[in-house]
C-alpha positions as semicolon CSV with decimal commas, in nm:
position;residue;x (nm);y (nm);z (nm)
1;X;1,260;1,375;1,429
2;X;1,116;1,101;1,609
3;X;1,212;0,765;1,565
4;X;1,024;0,462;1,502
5;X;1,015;0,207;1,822
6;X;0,886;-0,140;1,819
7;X;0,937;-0,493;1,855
8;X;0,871;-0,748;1,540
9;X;0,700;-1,104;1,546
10;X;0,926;-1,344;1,333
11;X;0,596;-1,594;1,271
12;X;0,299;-1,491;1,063
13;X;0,107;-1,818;1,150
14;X;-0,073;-1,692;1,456
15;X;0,130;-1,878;1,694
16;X;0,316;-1,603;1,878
17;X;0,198;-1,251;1,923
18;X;0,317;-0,941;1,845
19;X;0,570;-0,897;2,157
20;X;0,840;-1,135;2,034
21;X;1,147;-1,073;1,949
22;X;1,429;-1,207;1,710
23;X;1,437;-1,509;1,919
24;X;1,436;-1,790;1,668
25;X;1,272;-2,143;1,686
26;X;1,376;-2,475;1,528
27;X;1,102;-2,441;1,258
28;X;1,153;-2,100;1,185
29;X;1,453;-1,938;1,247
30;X;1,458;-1,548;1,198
31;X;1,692;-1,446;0,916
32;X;1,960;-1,195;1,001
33;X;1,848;-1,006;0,669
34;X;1,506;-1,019;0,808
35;X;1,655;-0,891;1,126
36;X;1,868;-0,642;1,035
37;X;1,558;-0,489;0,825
38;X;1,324;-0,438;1,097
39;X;1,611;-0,304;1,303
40;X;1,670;-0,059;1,078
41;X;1,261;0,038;1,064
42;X;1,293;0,076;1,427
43;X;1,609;0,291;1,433
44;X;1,383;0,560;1,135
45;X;1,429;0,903;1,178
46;X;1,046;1,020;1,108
47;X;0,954;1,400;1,117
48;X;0,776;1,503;1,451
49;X;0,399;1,517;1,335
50;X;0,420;1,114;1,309
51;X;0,294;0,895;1,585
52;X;0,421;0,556;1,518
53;X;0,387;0,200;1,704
54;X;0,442;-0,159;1,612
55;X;0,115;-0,367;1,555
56;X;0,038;-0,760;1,488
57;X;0,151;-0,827;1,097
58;X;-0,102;-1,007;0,911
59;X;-0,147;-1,378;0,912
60;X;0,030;-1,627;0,665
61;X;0,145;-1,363;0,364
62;X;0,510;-1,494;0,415
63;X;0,712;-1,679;0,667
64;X;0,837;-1,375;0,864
65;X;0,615;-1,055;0,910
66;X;0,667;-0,683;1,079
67;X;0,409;-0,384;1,074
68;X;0,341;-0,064;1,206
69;X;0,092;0,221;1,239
70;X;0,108;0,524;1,230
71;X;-0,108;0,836;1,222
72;X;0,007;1,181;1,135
73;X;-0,080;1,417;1,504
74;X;-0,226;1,775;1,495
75;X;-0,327;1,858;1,853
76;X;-0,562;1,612;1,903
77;X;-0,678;1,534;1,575
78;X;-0,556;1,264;1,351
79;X;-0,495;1,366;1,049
80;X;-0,406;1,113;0,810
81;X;-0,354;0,724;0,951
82;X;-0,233;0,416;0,772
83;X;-0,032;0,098;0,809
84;X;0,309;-0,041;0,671
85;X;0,352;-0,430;0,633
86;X;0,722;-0,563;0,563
87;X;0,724;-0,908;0,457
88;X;1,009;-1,139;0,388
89;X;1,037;-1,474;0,215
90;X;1,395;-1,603;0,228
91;X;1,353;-1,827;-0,086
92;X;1,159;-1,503;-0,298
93;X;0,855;-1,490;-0,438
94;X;0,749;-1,504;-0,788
95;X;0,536;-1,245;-0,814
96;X;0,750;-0,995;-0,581
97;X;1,037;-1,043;-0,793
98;X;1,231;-1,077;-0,480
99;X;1,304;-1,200;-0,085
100;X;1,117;-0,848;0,053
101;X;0,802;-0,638;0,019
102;X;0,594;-0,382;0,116
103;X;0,209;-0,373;0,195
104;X;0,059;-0,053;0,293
105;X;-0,292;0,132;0,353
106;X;-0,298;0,487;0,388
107;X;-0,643;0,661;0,424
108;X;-0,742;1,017;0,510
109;X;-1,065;1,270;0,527
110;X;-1,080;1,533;0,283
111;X;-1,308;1,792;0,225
112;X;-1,586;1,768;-0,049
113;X;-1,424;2,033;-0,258
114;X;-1,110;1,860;-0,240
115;X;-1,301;1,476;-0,353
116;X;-1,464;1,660;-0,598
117;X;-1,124;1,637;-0,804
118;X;-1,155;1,403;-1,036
119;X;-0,795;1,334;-1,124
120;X;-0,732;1,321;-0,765
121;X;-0,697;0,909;-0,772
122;X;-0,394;1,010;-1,006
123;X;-0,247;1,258;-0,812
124;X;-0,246;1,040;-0,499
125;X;-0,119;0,764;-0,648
126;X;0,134;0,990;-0,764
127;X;0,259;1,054;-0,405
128;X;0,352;0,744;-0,328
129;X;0,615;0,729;-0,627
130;X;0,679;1,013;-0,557
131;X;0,761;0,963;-0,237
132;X;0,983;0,687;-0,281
133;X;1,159;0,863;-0,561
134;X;1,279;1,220;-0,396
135;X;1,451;0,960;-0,121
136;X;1,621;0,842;-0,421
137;X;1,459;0,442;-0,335
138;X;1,466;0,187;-0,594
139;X;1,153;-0,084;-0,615
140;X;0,996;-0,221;-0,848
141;X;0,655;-0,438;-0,934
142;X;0,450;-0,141;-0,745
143;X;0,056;-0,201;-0,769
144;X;-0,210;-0,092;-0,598
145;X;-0,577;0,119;-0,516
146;X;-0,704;0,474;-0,486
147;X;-1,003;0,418;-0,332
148;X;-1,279;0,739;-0,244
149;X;-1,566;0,664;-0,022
150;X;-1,804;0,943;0,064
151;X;-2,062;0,954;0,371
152;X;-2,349;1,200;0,436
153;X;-2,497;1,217;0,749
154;X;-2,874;1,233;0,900
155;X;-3,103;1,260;1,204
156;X;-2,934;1,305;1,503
157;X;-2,605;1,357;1,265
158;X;-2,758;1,576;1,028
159;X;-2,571;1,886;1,146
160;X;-2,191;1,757;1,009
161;X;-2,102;1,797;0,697
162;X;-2,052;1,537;0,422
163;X;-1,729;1,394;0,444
164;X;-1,525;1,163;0,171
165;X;-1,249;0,961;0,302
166;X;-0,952;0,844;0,033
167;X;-0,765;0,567;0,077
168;X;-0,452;0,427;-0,062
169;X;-0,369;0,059;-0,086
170;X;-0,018;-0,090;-0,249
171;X;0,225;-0,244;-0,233
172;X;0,585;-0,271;-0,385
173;X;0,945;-0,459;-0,401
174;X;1,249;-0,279;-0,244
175;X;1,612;-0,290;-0,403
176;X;1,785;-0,521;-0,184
177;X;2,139;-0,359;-0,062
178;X;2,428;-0,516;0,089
179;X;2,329;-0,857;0,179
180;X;2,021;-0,872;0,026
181;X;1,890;-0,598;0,320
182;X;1,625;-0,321;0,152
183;X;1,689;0,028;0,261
184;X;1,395;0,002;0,502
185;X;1,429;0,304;0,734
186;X;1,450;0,496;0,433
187;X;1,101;0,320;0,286
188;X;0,983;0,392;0,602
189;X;1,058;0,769;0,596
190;X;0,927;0,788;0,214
191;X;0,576;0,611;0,345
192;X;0,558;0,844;0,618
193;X;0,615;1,125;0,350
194;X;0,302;1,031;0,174
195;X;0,116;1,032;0,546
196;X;0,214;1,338;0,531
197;X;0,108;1,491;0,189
198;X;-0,220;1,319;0,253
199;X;-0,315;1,490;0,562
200;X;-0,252;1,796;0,376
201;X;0,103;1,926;0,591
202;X;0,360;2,087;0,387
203;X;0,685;1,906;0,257
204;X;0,993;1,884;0,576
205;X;1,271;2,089;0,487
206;X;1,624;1,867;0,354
207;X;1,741;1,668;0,639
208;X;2,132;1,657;0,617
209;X;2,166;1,348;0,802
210;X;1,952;1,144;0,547
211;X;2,089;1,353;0,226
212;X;1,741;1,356;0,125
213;X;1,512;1,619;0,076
214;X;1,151;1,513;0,213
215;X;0,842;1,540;-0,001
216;X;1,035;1,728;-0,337
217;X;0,839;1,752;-0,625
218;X;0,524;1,615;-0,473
219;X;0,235;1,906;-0,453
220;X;0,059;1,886;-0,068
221;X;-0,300;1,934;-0,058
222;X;-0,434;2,222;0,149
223;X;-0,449;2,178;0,538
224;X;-0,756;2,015;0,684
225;X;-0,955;1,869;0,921
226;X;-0,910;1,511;1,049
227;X;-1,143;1,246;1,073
228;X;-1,457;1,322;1,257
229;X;-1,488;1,127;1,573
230;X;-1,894;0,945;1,577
């Protein structure tokens, strides 16, 4: 297992960049709930396939902000890549039903047999709660995309083959635990499930020290090729 290293901005204004710390200002101070969640995304346990590093959060979606990416590593292909977005409003939000939530895109290449499914939108989305479920995670007011884009190629190109690329975009409300702090190394793990199943590698086997069992009851499509390079 690898874990999941970083630092986290505590501003999502576009003041300070994405090497702060939990240094807090006068007109923002970081929450320790805030803080103690990131900390915990940092300290995840991920399976070894999973390349992960900390990148700038969006801007102005709440006051405090912390994402990664993270691509799932075969050699040197990338197989699967996406992004995970925690964001935290200490005085909730309406429509999150809560002080915490989760924003994430998760895209891959698949091959044209494989897009030519056409309750594969379903299945995918399926994944995800999935996912989140066989880590036994509790969330609620999930939404979100399954988007499939194809691209065929020409002149100096002609010679690859067509290519579809599915992507996944949602987002959802953690349980909040013991002071109000979400499980989020274990939301982490679950996202970095569905990397997984999307890039086609088959499920981990039960990690004892989580008392989880990675990717049960969720169906893997075949291995394949990453995304081709232009």
């Amino acid at each position: 297992m690898a874990a999941a290293q970083g630092h986290f901005s505590d501003h999502s204004d576009g003041n300070r960049g994405t090497d702060e710390t939990a240094d807090s200002t006068e007109t923002n101070p970081v929450p320790p709930a805030f803080r103690r969640a990131v900390e915990a995304l940092r300290s995840a346990r991920l399976r070894s396939e999973i390349e992960i590093d900390p990148t700038r959060p969006p801007q102005r979606l709440a006051p405090h902000a912390y994402a990664v990416e993270a691509a799932v590593v075969d050699g040197e292909e990338d197989l699967a890549d996406g992004r995970l977005v925690l964001l935290h409003d200490p005085d909730g939000h309406e429509a999150w039903k809560g002080t915490f939530r989760l924003v994430t895109l998760v895209r891959a290449e698949l091959e044209p047999e494989m897009a030519a499914d056409p309750l594969l939108p379903e299945v995918c989305w399926s994944w995800l709660t999935g996912a989140l479920e066989a880590r036994g995670l509790e969330y609620g007011e999930a939404s979100g995309t399954v988007t499939m884009a194809g691209s065929h190629y020409f002149g100096g190109l002609a010679d690859r083959r067509p290519a579809t690329q599915i992507e996944i975009r949602a987002s959802w409300t953690p349980r909040e635990g013991l002071a109000g702090v979400p499980d989020t190394a274990a939301h982490l793990a679950a996202w970095c499930d569905l990397l997984c199943q999307i890039a086609g590698l088959p499920p981990a086997p039960a990690d004892p020290g989580a008392g989880t069992v990675t990717g049960a009851g969720v169906v893997s499509l075949p291995q394949r090729r990453g995304p081709q390079q232009p």
